[in-house]
C-alpha positions in Angstrom: 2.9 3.4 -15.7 6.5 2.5 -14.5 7.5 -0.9 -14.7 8.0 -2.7 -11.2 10.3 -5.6 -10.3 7.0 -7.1 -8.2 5.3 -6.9 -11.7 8.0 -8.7 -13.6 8.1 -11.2 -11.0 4.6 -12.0 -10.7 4.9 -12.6 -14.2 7.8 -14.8 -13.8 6.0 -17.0 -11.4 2.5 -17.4 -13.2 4.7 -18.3 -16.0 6.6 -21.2 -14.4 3.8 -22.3 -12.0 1.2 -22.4 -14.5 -1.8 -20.8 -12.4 -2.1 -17.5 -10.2 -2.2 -19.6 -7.4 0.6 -21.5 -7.4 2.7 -18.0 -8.2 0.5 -17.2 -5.3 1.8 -19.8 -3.2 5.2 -19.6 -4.7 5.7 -15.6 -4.3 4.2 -16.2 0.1 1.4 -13.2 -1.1 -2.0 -13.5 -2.2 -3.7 -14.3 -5.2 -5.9 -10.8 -6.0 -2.1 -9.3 -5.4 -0.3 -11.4 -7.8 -3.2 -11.0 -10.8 -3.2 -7.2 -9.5 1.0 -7.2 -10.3 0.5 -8.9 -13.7 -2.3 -6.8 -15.2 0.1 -4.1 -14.5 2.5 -5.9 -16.2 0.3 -6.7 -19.1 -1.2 -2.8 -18.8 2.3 -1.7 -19.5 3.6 -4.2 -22.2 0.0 -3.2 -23.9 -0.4 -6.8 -24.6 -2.4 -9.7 -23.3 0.4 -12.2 -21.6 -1.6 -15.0 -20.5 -5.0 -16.8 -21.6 -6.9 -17.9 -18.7 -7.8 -21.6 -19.3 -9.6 -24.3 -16.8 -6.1 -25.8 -17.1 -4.5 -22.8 -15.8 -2.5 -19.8 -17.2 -1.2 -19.7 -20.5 1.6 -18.1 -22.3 0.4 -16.0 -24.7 2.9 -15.8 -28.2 3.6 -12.1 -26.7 4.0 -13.9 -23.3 6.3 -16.3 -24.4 8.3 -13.7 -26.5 8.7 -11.5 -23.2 9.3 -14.5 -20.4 13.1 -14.7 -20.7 13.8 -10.9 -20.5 11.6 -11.3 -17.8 13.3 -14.3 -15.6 16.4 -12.9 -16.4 15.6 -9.7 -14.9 14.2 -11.3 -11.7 17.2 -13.6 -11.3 19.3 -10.2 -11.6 17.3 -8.9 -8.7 17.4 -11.3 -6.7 21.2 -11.7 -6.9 21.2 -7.6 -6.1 19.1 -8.4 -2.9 21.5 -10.8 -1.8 24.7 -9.0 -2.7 23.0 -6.2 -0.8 22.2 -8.6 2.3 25.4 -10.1 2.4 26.9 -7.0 3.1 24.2 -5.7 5.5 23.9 -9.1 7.5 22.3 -7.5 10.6 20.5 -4.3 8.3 16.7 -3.9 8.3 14.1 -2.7 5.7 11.2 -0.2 7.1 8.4 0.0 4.6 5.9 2.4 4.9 3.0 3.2 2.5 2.3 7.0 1.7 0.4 8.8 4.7 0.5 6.1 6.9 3.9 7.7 7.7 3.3 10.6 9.9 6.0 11.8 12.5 5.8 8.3 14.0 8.4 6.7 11.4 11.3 9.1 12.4 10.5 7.3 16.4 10.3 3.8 14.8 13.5 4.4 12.8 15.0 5.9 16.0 14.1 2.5 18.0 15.2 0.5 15.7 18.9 1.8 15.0 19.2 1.3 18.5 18.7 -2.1 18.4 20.9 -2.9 15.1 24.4 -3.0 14.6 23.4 -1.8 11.4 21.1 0.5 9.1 17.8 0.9 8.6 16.4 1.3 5.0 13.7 2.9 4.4 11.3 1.7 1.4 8.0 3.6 -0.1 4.8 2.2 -1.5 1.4 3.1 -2.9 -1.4 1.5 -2.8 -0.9 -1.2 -5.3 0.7 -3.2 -1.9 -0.7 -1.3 1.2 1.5 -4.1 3.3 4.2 -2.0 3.0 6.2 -5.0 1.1 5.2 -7.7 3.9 3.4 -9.7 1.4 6.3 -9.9 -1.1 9.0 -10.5 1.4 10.9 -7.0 0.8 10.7 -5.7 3.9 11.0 -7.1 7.8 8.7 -4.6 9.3 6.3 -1.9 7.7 4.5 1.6 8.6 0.9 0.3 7.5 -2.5 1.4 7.3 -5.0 -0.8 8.8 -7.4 -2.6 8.0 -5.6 -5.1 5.7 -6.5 -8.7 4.7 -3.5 -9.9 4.9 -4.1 -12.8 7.8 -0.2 -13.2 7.9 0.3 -10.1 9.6 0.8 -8.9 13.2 0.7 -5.3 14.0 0.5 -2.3 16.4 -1.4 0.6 16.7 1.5 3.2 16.6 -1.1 6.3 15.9 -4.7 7.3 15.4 -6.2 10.1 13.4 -9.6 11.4 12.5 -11.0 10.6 9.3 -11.2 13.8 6.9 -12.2 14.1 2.9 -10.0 16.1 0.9 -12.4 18.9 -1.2 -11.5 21.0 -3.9 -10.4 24.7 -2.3 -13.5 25.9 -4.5 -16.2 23.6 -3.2 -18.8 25.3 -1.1 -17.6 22.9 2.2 -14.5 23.6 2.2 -14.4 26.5 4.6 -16.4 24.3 7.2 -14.2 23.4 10.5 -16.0 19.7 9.6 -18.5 18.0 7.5 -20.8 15.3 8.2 -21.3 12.2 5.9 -24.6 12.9 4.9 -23.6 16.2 3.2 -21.7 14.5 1.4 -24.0 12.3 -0.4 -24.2 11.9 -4.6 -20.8 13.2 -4.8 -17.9 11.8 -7.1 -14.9 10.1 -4.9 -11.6 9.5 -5.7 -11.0 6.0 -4.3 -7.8 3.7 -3.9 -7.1 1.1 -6.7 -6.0 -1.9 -4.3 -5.6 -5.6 -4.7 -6.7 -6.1 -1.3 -10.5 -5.9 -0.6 -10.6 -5.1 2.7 -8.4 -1.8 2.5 -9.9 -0.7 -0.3 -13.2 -1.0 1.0 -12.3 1.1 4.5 -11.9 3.9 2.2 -14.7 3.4 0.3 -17.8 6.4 1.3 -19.1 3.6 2.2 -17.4 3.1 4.6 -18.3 6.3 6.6 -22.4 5.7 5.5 -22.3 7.4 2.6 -24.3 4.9 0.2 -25.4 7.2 -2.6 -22.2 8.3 -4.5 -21.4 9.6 -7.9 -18.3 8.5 -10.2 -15.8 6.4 -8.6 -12.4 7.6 -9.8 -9.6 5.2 -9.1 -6.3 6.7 -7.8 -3.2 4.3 -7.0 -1.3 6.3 -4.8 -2.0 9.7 -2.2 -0.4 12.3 -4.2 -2.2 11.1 -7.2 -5.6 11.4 -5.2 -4.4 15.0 -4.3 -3.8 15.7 -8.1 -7.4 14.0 -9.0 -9.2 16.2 -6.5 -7.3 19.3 -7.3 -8.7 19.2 -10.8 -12.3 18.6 -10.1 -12.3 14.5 -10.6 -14.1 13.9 -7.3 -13.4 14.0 -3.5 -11.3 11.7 -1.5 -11.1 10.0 2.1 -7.8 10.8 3.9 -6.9 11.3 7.2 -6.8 14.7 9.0 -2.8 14.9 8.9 -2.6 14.3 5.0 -1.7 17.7 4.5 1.1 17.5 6.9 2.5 15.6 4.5 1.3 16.2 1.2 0.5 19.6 1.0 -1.5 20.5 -2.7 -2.4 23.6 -4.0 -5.9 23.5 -4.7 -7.0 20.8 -2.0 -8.5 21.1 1.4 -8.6 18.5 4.2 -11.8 18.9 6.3 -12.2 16.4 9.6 -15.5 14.6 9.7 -18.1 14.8 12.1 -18.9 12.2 14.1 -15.9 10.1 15.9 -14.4 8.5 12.5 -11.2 7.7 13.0 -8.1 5.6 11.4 -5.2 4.0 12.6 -1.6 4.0 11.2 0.4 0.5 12.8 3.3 -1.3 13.0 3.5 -4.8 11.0 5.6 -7.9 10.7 5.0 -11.1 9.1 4.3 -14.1 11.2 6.5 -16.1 12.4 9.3 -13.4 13.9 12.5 -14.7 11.9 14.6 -11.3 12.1 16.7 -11.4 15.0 16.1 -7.9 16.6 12.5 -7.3 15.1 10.8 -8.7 18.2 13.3 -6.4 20.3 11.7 -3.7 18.5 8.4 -4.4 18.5 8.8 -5.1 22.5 10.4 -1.2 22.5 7.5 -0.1 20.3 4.7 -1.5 22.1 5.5 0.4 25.8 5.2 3.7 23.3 1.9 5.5 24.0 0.3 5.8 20.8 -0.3 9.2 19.4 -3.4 10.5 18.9 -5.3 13.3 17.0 
């Protein structure tokens, strides 16, 4: 599991706040994202860091032998962030999470650099922060996939898709045009390993009416769900233009029956505070949204 700069600075903040929630509160994201970001942090340091007392959180010896590598690291990346802001004063930071960027970030990017006297950078995410870096403050606007949780966020619908599982080339439906739900029950699913409840539970089979399931495998990003039902671990929820973007050898994307769709969209945090974000989302929102 690589080691993340959120995850060290989740750590970082349990650490000097004493509780989850005030790194919560501290870090402006929520508190199922910061104990998501330090049990990866703990998952990769193979040790417990914390013990979870009514008090609060406390350093664990392994905890307390990490913590200044740790704040020492975060204060270097903040000081990168602002070295890298100081000389990009009127640059902006796209994120975008995995396949909810289809051929509608190349339009946003276009939009946007007409609007700046600067550059756009682009930053990717998985699922472990389906905001698209909104919660944690990296980016000013992000390619998202809706639903989300996050009551912070304003968005736009920038594109709509139907809802498709991703089969095994070898499974017996995989040469249908589309499948219904209910042919799909007591199978295993590959299914997102989020911190935020309701994105995880839109792609849940669930979700589509599918109650009785198999093994739930979790996967934490789209190419690692591709890989997991490539080799036989179960079958996924996607959207029909996955394999526009992340074609696999071995997988099959089949639309569902039924009128099952998902939504990619444009996000921002609330209040507006970069000055040409609200230019673009003006620009964005007279866009007709595109539709599958």
């Amino acid at each position: 599991m690589a080691l993340s700069i959120q995850s060290i600075r989740a750590f970082a903040a349990v650490a000097q706040q004493g509780s989850f929630a005030g790194a919560a509160e501290l870090l402006k994201v929520s508190q199922p994202t910061v104990s998501a970001a330090v049990a990866r942090f703990e998952t990769h340091t193979g040790n417990r860091l914390f013990r979870r007392e009514r008090g609060g959180a406390v350093l664990t010896p392994e905890g307390q032998r990490i913590l200044p590598h740790a704040l020492r690291l975060a204060a270097a990346a903040d000081e990168l962030e602002q070295a890298i802001a100081g000389d990009n004063k009127h640059s902006l930071v796209l994120g975008f999470m995995g396949e909810a960027a289809s051929t509608v970030t190349g339009q946003v990017v276009r939009t946007a650099q007409e609007k700046l006297d600067g550059p756009v950078r682009l930053r990717r995410y998985d699922f472990d922060d389906p905001t698209g870096g909104l919660a944690s403050g990296e980016s000013h606007m992000a390619i998202i996939w809706p639903p989300l949780s996050a009551d912070y966020l304003d968005q736009v619908v920038i594109t709509s898709d139907r809802r498709a599982v991703a089969l095994p080339v070898s499974d017996p439906l995989a040469s249908r045009p589309e499948v219904a739900p209910d042919e799909l029950l007591g199978r295993d699913w590959v299914v997102p390993r989020s911190p935020d409840p309701t994105w995880t539970a839109f792609r849940h089979p669930r979700s589509i009416g599918t109650t009785e399931v198999g093994t739930l495998v979790e996967s934490g990003s789209v190419e690692e769900t591709l890989e997991l039902v490539a080799a036989g671990a179960g079958i996924a929820l996607l959207s029909e233009s996955t394999e526009q973007h992340y074609a696999r050898a071995g997988v099959v994307i089949v639309p569902l029956a039924g009128n099952l769709r998902c939504t990619a969209a444009l996000a921002w945090r609330r209040p507006l505070v970069h000055p040409t974000v609200a230019e673009i989302v003006a620009a964005i929102r007279t866009l007709r949204p595109t539709q599958r």
